[in-house]
Every structure is written in C-alpha cells, then in structure tokens.
KEBA-565321 format. One line per field, with one value per atom (N, C-alpha, C): residue in one letter; atom name; x negated, y, z negated. Coordinates in pm, 1 decimal. Example, Ala and Ser with C-alpha at 12.3 -4.5 7.8 and 13.67 -1.06 7.14 Angstrom:
2
residu = (A | A | A | S | S | S)
atome = (N | CA | C | N | CA | C)
xx = (-1319.0 | -1230.0 | -1320.0 | -1285.0 | -1367.0 | -1290.0)
yy = (-569.0 | -450.0 | -330.0 | -225.0 | -106.0 | 3.0)
zz = (-780.0 | -780.0 | -780.0 | -708.0 | -714.0 | -787.0)
! end
This chain:
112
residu = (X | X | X | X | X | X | X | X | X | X | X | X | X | X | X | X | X | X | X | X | X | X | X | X | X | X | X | X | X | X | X | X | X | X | X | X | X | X | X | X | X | X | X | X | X | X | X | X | X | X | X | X | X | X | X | X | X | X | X | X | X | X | X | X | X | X | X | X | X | X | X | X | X | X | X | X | X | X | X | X | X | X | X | X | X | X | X | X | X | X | X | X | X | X | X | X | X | X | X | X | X | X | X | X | X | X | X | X | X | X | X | X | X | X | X | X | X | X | X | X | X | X | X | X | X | X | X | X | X | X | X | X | X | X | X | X | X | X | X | X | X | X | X | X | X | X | X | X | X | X | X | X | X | X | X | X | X | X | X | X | X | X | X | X | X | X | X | X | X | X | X | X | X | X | X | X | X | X | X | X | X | X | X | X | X | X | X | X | X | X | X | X | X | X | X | X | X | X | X | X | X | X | X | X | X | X | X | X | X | X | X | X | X | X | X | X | X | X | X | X | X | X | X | X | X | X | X | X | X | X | X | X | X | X | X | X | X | X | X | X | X | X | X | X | X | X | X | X | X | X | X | X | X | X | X | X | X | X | X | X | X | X | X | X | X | X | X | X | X | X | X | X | X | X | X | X | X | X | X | X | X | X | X | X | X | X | X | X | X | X | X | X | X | X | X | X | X | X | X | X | X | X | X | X | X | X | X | X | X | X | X | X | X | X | X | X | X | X | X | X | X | X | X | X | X | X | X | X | X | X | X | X | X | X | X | X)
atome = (N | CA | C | N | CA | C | N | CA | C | N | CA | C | N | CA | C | N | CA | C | N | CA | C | N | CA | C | N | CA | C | N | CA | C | N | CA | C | N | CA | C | N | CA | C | N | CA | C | N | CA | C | N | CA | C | N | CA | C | N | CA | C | N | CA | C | N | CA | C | N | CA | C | N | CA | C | N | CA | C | N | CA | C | N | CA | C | N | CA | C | N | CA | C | N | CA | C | N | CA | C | N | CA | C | N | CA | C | N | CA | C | N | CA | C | N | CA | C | N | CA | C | N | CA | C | N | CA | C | N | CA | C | N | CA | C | N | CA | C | N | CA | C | N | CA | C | N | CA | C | N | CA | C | N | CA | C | N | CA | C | N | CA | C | N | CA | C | N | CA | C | N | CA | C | N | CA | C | N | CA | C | N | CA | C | N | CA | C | N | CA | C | N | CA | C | N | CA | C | N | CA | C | N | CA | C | N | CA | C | N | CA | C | N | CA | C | N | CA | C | N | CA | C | N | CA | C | N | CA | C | N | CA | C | N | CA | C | N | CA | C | N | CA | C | N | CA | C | N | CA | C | N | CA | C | N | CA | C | N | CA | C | N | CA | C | N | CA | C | N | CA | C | N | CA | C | N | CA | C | N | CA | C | N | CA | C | N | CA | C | N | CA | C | N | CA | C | N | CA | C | N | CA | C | N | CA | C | N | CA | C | N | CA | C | N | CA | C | N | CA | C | N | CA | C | N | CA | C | N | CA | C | N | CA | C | N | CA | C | N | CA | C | N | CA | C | N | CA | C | N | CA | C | N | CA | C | N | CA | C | N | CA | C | N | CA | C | N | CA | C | N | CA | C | N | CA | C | N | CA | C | N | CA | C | N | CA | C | N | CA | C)
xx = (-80.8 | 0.0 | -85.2 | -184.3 | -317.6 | -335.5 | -303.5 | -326.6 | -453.3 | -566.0 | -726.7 | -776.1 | -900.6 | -933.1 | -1028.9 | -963.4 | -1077.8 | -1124.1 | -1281.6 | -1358.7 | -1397.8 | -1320.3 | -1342.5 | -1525.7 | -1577.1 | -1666.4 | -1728.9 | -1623.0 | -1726.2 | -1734.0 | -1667.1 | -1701.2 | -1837.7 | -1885.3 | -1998.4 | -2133.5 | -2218.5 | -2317.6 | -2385.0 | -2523.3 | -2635.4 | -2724.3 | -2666.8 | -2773.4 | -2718.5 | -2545.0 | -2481.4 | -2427.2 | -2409.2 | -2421.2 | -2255.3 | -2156.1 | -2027.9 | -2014.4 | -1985.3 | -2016.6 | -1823.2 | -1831.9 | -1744.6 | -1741.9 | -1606.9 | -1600.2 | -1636.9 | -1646.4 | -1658.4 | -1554.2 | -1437.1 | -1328.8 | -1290.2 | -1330.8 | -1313.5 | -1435.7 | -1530.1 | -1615.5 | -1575.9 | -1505.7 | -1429.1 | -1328.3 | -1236.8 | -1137.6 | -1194.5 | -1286.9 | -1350.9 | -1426.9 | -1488.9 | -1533.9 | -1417.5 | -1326.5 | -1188.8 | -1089.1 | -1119.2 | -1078.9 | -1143.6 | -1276.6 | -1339.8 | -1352.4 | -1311.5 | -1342.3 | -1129.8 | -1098.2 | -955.4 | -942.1 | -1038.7 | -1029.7 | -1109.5 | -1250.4 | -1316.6 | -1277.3 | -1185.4 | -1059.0 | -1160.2 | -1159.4 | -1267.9 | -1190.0 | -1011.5 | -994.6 | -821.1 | -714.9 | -597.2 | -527.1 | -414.2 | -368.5 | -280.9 | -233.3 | -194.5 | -259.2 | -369.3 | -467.0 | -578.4 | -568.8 | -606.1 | -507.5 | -409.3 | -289.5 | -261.4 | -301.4 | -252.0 | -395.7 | -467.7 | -630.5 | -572.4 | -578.9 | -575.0 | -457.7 | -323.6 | -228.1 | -134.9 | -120.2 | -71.0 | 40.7 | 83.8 | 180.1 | 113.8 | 154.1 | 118.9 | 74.1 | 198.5 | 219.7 | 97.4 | 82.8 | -11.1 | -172.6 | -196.9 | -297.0 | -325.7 | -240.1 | -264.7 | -266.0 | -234.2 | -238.3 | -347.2 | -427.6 | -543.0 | -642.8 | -631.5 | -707.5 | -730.0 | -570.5 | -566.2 | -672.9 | -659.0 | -744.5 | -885.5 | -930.2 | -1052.0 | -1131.2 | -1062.6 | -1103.3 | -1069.8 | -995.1 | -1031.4 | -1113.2 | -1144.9 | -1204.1 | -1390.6 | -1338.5 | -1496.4 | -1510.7 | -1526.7 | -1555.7 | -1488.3 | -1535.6 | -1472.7 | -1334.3 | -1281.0 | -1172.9 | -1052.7 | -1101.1 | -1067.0 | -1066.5 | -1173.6 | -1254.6 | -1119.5 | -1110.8 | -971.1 | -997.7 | -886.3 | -946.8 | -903.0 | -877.9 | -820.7 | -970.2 | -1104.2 | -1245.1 | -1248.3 | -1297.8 | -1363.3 | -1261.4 | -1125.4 | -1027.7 | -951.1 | -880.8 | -851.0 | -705.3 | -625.5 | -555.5 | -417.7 | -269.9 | -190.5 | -124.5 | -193.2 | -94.7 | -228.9 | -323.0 | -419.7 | -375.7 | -413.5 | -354.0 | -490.2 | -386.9 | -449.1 | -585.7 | -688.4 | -797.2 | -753.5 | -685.7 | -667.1 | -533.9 | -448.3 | -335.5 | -427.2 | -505.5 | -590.9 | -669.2 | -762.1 | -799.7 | -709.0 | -597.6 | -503.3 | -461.9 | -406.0 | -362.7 | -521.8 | -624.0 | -716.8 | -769.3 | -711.1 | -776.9 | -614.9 | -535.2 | -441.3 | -446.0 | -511.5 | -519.4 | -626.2 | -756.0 | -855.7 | -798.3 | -718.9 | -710.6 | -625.5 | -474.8 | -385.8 | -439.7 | -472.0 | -462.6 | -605.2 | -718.0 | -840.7 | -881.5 | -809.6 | -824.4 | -701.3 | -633.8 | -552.8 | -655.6 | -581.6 | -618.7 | -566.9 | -622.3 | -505.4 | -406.6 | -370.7 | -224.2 | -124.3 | -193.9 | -95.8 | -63.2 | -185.8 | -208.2 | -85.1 | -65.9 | 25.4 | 137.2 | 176.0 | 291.6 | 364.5 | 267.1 | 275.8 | 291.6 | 220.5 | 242.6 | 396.6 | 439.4 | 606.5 | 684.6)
yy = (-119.8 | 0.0 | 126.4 | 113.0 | 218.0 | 264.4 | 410.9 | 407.1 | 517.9 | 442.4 | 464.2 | 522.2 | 536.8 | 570.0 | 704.1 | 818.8 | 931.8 | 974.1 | 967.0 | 1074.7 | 1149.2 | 1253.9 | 1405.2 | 1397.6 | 1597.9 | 1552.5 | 1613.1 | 1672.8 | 1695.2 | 1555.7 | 1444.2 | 1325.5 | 1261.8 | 1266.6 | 1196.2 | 1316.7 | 1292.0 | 1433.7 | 1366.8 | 1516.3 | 1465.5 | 1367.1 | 1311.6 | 1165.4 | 1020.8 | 1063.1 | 963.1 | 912.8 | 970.3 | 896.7 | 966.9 | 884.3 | 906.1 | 974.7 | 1109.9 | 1177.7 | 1136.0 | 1101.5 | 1042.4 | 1092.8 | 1100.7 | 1123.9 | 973.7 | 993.8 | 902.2 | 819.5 | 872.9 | 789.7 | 724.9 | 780.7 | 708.1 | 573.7 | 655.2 | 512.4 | 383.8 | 373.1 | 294.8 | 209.6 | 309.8 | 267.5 | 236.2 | 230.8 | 175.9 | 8.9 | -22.7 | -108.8 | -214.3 | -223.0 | -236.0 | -313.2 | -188.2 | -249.3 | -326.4 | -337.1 | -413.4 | -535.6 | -556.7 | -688.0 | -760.8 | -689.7 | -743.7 | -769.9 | -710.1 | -743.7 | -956.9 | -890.1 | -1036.4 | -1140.6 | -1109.1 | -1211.9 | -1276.6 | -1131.2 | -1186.9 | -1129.7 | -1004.2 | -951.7 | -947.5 | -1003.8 | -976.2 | -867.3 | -826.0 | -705.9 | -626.2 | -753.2 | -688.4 | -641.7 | -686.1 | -649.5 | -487.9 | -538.0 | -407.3 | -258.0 | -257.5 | -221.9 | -159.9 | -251.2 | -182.4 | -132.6 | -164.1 | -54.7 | 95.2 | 114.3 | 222.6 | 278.9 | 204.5 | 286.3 | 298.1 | 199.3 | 231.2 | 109.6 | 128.7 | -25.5 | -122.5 | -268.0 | -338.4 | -286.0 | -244.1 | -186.7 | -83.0 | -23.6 | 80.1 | 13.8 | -62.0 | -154.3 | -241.1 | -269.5 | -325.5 | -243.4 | -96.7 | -15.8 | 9.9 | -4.3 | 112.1 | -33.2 | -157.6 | -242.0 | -279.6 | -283.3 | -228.2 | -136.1 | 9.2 | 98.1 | 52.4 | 28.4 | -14.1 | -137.1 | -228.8 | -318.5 | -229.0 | -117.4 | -39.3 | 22.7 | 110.8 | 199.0 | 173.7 | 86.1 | 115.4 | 223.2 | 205.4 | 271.3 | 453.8 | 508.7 | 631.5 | 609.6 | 547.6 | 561.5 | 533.6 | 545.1 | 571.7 | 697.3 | 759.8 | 886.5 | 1006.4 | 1054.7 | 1191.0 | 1263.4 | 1316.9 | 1343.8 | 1514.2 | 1547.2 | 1686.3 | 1750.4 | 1729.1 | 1758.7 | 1839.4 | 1909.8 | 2061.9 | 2147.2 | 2118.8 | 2185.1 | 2313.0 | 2391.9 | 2508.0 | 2448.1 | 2504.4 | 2478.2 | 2544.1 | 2451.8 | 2539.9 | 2645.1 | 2626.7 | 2768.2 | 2875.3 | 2885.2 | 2991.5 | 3094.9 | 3250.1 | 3334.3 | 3372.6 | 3486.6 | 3565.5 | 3636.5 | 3632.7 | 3729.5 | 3872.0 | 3916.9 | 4074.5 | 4086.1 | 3966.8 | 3992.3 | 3955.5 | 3887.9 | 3875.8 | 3975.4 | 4013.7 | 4159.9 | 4259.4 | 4273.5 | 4351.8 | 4369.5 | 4235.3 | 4196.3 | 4253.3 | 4207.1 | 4237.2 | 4379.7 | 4463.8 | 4602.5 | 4646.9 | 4641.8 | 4705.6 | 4600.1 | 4496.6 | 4440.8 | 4532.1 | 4512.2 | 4638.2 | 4787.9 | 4831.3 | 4984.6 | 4997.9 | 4905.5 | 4960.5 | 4852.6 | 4771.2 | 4655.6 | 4623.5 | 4676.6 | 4610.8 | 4585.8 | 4640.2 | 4584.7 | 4455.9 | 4420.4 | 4280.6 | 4153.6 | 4057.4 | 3954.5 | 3881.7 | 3739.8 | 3730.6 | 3721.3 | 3652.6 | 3609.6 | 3716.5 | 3806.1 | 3964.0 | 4012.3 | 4035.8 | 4107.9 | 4047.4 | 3915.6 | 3832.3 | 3906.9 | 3889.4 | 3904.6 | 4069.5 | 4180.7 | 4310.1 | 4323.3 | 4192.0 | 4263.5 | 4193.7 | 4106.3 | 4042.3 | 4117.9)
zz = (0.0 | 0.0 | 0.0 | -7.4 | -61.1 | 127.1 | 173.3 | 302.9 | 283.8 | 260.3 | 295.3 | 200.2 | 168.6 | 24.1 | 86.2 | 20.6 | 47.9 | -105.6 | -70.3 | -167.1 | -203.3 | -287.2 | -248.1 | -286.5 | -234.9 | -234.5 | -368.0 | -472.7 | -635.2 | -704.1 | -651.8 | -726.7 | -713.7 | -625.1 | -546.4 | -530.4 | -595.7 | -621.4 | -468.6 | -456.5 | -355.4 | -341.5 | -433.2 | -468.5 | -450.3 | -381.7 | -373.6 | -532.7 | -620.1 | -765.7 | -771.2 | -853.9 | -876.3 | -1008.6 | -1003.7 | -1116.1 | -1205.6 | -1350.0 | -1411.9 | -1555.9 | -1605.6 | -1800.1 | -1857.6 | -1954.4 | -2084.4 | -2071.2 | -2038.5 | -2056.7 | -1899.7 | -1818.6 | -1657.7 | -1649.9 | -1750.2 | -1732.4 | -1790.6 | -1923.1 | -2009.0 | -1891.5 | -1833.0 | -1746.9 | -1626.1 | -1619.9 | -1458.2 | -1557.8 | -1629.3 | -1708.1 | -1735.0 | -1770.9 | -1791.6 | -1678.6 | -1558.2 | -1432.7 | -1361.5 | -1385.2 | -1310.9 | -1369.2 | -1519.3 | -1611.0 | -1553.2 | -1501.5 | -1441.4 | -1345.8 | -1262.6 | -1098.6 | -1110.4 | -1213.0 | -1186.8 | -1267.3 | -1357.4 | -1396.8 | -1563.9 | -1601.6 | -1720.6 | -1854.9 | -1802.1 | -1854.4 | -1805.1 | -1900.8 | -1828.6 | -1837.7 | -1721.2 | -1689.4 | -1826.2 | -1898.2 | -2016.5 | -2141.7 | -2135.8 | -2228.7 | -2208.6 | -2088.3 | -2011.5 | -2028.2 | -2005.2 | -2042.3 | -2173.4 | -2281.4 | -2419.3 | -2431.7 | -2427.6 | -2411.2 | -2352.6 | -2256.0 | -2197.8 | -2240.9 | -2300.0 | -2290.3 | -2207.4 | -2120.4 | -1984.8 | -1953.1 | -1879.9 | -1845.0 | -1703.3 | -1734.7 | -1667.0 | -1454.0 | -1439.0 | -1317.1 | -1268.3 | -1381.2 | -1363.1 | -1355.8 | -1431.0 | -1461.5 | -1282.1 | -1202.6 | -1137.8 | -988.6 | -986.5 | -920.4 | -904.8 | -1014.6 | -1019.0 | -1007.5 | -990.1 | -964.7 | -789.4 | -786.1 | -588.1 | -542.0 | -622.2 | -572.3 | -603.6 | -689.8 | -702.6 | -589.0 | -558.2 | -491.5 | -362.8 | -317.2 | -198.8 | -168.5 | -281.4 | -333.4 | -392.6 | -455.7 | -547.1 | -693.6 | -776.1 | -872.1 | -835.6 | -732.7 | -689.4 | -703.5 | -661.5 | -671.1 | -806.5 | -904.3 | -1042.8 | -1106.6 | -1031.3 | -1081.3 | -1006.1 | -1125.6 | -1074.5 | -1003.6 | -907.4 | -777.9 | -781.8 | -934.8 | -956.0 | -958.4 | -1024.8 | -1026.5 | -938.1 | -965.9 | -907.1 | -798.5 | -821.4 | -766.6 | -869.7 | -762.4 | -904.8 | -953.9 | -1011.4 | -1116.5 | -1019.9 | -1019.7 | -923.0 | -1014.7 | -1156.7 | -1189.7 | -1245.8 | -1178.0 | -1141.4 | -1093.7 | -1153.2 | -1076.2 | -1017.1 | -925.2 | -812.2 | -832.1 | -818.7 | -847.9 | -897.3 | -793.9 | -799.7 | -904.2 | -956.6 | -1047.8 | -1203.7 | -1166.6 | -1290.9 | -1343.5 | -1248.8 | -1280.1 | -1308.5 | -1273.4 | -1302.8 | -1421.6 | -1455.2 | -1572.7 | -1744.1 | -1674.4 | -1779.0 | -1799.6 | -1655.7 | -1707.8 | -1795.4 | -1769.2 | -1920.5 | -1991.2 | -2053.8 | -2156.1 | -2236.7 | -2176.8 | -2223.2 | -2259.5 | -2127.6 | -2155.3 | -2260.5 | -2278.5 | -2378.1 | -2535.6 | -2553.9 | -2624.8 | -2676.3 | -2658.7 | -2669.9 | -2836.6 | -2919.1 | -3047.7 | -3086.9 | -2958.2 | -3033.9 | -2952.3 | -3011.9 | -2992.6 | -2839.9 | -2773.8 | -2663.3 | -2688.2 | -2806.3 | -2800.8 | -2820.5 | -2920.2 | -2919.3 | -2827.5 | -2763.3 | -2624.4 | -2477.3 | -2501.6 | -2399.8 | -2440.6 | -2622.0 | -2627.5 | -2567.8 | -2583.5 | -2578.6 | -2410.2 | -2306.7 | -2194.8 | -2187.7 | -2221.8 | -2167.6 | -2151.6)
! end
C-alpha cells in the first residue's frame, strides 16, 4: 500500500548517515526486532504505545524503506501555523514599543 518511499533531504546528512532522536532510534530497534521475527507485533505495540495496526504499518514501511523511513518526515520543515515574516515583525515592534516591560504572556494578552 506504501506508493514509494521518499527521503526528504534533512534526514539523510552529507555523509549519507540518517540523522534520528533518541526515541526514533528505540522505534527503529523495535521495528526491526519485528520485521526479523525476534519480537511480536503486540509487544512491540505496548512498548511504543501504539496499536497493533500501527505496529505493522510502520514495519511495511521499514522493509520499503529502510531505517529512513521511520525517521519523521516533519524535520527541518517550518511549522503550518508559522507566521508571516513581515506579520511577525510587526507583531514584535508594538510588543517592544507599547509593552516592553511585560512579559510574553501579558504582552499576547494586551495585543487580543
């Protein structure tokens, strides 16, 4: 069901090396002890937290994939509720001009 495995390219440094958290490495360790049948899907499962279904999704991808393909593919992308450069700057010069002795959270509440 997996139609082709792409790797973005902040996962994968210049050295070819799959850059990963602490916890993708756990869950790549995990999946791979399930793929080679050393580790079952339900056990796997209450580890991570996750349900069976999910457990075997992400073993699909792996045997497509390779280790990359565990690794989140949100990495080094911006955020969709990022604002605008110029509304951000906006926003921070009357935070400064009217507000510069509150705090952020004051400061949020004073611009609403």
């Amino acid at each position: 069901m997996l139609s082709g495995c792409v790797v973005e390219e902040p996962i994968i440094d210049e050295r070819g090396l799959i850059m990963a958290s602490m916890c993708e490495l756990e869950r790549i360790k995990l999946i791979e002890a399930v793929v080679k049948g050393r580790l079952c899907c339900y056990q796997a499962a209450e580890r991570l937290d996750l349900c069976v279904r999910q457990i075997s999704r992400l073993c699909r991808r792996y045997e497509a994939c390779g280790a990359a393909g565990l690794v989140s593919g949100k990495r080094g992308k911006t955020s969709n509720r990022e604002l605008p450069i110029d509304l951000r700057a906006q926003a921070m010069a009357l935070v400064c001009e009217h507000y510069a002795d509150f705090g952020p959270t004051l400061a949020r509440e004073k611009l609403e």
